[in-house]
C-alpha positions in Angstrom: -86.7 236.8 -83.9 -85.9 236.3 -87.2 -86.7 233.0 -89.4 -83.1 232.4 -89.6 -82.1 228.9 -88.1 -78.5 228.5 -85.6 -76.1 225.9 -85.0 -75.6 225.5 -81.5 -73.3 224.1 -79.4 -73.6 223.0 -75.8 -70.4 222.3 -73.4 -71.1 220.9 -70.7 -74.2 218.8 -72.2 -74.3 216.3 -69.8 -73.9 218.5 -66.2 -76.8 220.0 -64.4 -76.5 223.4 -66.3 -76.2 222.0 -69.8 -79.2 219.7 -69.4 -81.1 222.5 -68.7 -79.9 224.5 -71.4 -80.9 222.5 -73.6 -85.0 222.0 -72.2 -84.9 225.8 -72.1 -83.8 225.8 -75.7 -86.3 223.4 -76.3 -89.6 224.9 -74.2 -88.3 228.5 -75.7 -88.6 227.4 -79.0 -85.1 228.3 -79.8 -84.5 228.7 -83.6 -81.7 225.2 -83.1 -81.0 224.2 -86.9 -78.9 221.4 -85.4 -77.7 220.9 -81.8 -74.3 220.1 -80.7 -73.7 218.6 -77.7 -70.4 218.8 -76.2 -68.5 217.2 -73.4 -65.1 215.7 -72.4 -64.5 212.0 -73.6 -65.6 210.3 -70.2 -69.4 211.3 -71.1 -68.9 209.5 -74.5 -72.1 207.0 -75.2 -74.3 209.0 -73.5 -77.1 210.9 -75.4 -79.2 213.8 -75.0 -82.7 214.5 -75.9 -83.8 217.0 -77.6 -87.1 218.1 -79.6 -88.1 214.3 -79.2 -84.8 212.8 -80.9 -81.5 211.3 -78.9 -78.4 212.9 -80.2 -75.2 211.3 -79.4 -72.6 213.6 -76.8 -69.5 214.8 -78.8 -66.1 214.9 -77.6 -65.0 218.6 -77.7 -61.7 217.7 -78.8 -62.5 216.2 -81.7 -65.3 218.8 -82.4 -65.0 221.7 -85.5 -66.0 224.4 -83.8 -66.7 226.3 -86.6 -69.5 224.5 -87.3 -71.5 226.5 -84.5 -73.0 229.7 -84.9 -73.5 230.2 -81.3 -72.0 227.9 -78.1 -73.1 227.4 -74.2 -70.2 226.7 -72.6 -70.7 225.5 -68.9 -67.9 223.0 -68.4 -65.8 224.8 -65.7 -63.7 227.9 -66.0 -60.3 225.3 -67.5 -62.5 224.4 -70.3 -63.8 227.5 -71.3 -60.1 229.4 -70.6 -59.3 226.5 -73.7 -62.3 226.6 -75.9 -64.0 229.7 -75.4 -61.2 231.9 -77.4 -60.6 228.9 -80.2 -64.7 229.2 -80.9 -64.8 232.5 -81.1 -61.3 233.0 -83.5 -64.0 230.1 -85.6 -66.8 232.6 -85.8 -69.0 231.0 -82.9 -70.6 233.6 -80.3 -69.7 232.1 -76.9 -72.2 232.5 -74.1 -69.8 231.7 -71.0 -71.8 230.1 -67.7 -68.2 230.2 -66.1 -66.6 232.8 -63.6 -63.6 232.8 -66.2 -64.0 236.6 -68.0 -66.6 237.9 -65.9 -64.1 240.7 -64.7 -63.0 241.3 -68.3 -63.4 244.8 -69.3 -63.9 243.8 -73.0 -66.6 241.5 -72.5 -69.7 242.1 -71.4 -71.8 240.5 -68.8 -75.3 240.4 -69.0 -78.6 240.3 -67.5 -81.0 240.6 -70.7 -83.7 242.1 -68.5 -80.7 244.6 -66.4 -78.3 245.7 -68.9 -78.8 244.9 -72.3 -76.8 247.4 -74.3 -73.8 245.6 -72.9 -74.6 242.8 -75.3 -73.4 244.7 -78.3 -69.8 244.7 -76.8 -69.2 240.8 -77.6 -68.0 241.9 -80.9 -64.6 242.5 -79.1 -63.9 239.3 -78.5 -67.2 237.4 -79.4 -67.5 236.1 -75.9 -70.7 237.1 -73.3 -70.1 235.9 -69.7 -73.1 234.4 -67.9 -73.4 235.8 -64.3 -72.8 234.3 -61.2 -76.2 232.3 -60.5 -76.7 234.5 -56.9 -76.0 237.9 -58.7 -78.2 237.6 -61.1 -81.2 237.4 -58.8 -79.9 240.2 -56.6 -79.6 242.8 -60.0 -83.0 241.5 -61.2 -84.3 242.9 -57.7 -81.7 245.8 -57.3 -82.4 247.2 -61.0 -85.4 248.7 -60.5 -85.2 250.9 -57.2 -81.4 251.2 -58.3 -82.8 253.4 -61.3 -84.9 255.5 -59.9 -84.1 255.7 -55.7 -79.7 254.8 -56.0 -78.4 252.4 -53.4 -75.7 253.2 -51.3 -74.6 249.4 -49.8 -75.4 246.3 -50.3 -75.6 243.5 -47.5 -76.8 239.8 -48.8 -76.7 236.4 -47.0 -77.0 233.3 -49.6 -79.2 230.3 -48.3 -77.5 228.1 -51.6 -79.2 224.9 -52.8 -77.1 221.9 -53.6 -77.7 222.2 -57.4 -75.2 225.1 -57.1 -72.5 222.7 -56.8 -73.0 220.2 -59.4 -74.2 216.3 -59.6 -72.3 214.9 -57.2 -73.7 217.8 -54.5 -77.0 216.3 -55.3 -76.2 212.6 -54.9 -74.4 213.1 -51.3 -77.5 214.9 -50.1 -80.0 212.0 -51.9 -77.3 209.4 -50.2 -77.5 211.4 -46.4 -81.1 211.1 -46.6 -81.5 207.6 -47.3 -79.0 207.0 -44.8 -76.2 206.1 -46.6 -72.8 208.5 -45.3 -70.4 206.3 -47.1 -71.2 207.8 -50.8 -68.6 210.2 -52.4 -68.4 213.9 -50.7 -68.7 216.9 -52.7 -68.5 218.6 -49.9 -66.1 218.4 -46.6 -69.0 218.0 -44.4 -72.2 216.3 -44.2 -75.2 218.7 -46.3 -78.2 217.1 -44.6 -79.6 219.0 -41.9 -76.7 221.0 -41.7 -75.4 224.8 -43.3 -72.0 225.5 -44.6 -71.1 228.7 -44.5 -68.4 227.4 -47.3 -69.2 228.5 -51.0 -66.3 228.1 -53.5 -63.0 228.7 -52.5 -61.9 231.2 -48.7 -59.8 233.9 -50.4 -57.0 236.1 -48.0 -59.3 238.4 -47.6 -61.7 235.7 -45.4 -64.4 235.8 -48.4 -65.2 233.1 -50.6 -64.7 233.7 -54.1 -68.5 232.8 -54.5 -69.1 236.1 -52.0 -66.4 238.1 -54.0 -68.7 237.1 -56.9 -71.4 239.4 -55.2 -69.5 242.0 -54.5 -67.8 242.5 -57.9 -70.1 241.3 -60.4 -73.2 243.6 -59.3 -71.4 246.3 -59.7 -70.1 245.6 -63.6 -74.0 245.3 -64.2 -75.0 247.9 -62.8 -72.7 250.2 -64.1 -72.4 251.5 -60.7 -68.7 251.2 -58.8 -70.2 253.2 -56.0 -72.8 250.5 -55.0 -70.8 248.7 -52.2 -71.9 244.9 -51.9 -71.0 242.7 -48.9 -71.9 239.1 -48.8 -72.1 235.4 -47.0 -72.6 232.7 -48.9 -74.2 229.3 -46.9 -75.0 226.1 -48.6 -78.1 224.6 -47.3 -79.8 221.0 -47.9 -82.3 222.4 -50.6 -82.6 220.7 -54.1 -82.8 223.3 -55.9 -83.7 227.0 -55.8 -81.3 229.7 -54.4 -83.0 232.4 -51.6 -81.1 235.2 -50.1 -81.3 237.8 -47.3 -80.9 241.5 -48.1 -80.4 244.6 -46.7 -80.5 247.5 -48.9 -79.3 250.8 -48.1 -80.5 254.4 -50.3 -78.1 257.1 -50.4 -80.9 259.4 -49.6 -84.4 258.7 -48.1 -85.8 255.6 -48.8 -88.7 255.1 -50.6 -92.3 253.9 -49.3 -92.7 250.3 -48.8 -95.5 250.9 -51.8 -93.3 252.7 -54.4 -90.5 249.4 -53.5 -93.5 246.9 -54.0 -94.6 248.8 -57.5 -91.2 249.1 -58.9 -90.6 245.9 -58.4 -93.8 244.5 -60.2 -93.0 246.6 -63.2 -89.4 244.9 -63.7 -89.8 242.2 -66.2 -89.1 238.6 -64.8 -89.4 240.3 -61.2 -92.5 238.7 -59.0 -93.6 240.5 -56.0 -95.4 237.6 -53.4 -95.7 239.7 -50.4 -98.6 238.9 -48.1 -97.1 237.6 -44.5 -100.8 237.7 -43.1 -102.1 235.0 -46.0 -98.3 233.2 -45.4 -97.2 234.3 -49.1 -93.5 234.6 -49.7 -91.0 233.2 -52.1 -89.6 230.0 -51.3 -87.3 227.8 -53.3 -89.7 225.0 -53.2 -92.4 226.8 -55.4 -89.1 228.4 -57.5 -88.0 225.8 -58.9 -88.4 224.7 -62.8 -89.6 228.6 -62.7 -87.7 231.3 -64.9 -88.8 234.0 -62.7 -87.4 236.2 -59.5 -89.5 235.9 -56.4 -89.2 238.7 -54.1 -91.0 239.1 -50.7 -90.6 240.0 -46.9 -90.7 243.7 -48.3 -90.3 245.8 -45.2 -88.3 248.6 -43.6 -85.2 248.5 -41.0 -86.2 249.3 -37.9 -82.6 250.7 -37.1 -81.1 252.6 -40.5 -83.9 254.5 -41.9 -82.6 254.8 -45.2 -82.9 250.9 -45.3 -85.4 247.9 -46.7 -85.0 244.7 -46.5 -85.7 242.3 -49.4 -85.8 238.2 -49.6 -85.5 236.8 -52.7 -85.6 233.5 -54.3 -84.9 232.2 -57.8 -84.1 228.8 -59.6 -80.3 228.6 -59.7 -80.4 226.9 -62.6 -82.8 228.3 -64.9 -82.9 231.8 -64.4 -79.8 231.7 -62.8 -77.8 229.7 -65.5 -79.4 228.7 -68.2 -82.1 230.6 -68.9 -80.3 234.1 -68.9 -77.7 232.4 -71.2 -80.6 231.6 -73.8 -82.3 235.1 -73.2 -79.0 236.6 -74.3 -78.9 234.6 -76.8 -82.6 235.6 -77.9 -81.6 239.1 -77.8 -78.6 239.3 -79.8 -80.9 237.7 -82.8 -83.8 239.7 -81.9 -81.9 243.2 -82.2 -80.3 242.0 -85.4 -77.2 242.1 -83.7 -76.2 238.6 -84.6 -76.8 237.9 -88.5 
């Protein structure tokens, strides 16, 4: 990267996503001439740490956002449909964590390590979306045999952890487990030793929106319409960490359990832990605070022959959030494309 310092914003500063955005920025050594943390006015008082000093949380509404050279906006799709375009008409490069314009044709969405040359797009409308925290996982994993040995279909079943959903998710699981069932609900049902099969919103179609996420946003990275994806999304009463199930089809023969395993090794960010005779597999547990993608349970379907199966397990929030956001960010200095 260049010596070149940034302003940057973060919305969202006080959630889940933006408090790790900004240890990621911190631990990566971001080049962060001065940090701006955003939020709405209930989060006033509060401060953030960063590099060892407290800054005070500033109200977005009152904020200039012209002073920022580049903004992390994870404060809900509402509040990025409002602040995203208004930072970018300033001359701020928005890195959206929000499903708001992931199905935008004229921006771009991004997995540094999957599809890069979509970065240089944002100049459209100076606005990258973020991916969906589950996709980005599956297209780390998918990339690689994608490119050399194409996939035909897609099947995935999400095992979601509670840091998916936010704060509160996290404090109704801490509450079930200490016993305590009258605390606030984030979700309709209890989350301790219990599954949902109930991620985001149940479209007409009998989806959730977090499945259609799947389906949809694979294919804009991949650049591939053709790849059909078909998903079901559970919550479970993990902390943090996000595993899924997968069933990949090849349009052709499938490749040797071997060439799936070495593929996968080479892909930057990928980890291969597959050993089921010495117990070694990803699992969330050992994920999390990680910013890579664990994949294990490497085998062959003993009905389709053209099929493997995959399991793969990532931290939701890091490499599922926050760290891709600062990645792209990292790349659109290191390529010169932001001056």
């Amino acid at each position: 990267m260049s010596d070149r310092q940034w302003n940057v914003a973060v919305l969202g500063a006080t959630g889940l996503v933006g408090d790790t955005m900004i240890k990621v920025l911190e631990e990566r050594k971001f080049p962060v001439k001065q940090l701006f943390p955003l939020a709405s006015n209930r989060s006033l008082g509060k401060d953030v740490e960063f590099n060892g000093k407290k800054i005070p949380v500033i109200d977005v509404e009152t904020f200039d956002l012209a002073q920022a050279d580049i903004g992390f906006f994870s404060a809900g799709g509402e509040v990025s449909r409002l602040y995203a375009p208004k930072a970018a008409a300033a001359g701020c490069v928005v890195i959206d964590n929000t499903s708001e314009f992931r199905y935008d044709d004229d921006i771009p969405l991004v997995v540094p390590e999957v599809n890069p040359e979509a970065i240089k797009q944002f100049t459209q409308r100076r606005i990258i979306a973020n991916p969906n925290c589950s996709t980005i996982q599956l297209v780390m994993a998918l990339k690689p045999l994608h490119d050399v040995h194409p996939i035909r279909t897609v099947r995935v079943s999400t095992y979601q952890s509670v840091t998916g959903t936010g704060k509160a998710a996290v404090d109704q699981l801490a509450n079930e487990r200490a016993g305590n069932f009258d605390g606030p609900m984030a979700y309709a049902y209890p989350i301790d030793k219990n599954c949902i099969p109930h991620c985001d919103v149940f479209l007409e179609n009998g989806y959730t929106k977090e499945e259609m996420k799947l389906h949809h946003e694979t294919k804009k990275i991949l650049g591939d319409d053709s790849v059909g994806v078909s998903a079901t999304a559970v919550r479970v009463p993990v902390q943090g960490g996000h595993s899924e199930s997968v069933l990949v089809t090849f349009r052709d023969a499938r490749p040797s359990l071997d060439t799936v395993r070495q593929l996968l090794a080479a892909m930057p960010g990928v980890v291969v832990q597959d050993d089921p005779a010495a117990k070694e597999y990803p699992m969330p547990r050992f994920a999390e605070g990680r910013d890579e993608v664990f994949v294990g349970r490497i085998r062959e379907d003993v009905v389709c022959d053209r099929s493997i199966h995959l399991w793969i397990v990532a931290d939701n929030l890091r490499k599922g959030a926050a760290t891709n956001a600062v990645q792209i960010a990292e790349y659109l200095i290191s390529a010169g494309i932001l001056r």
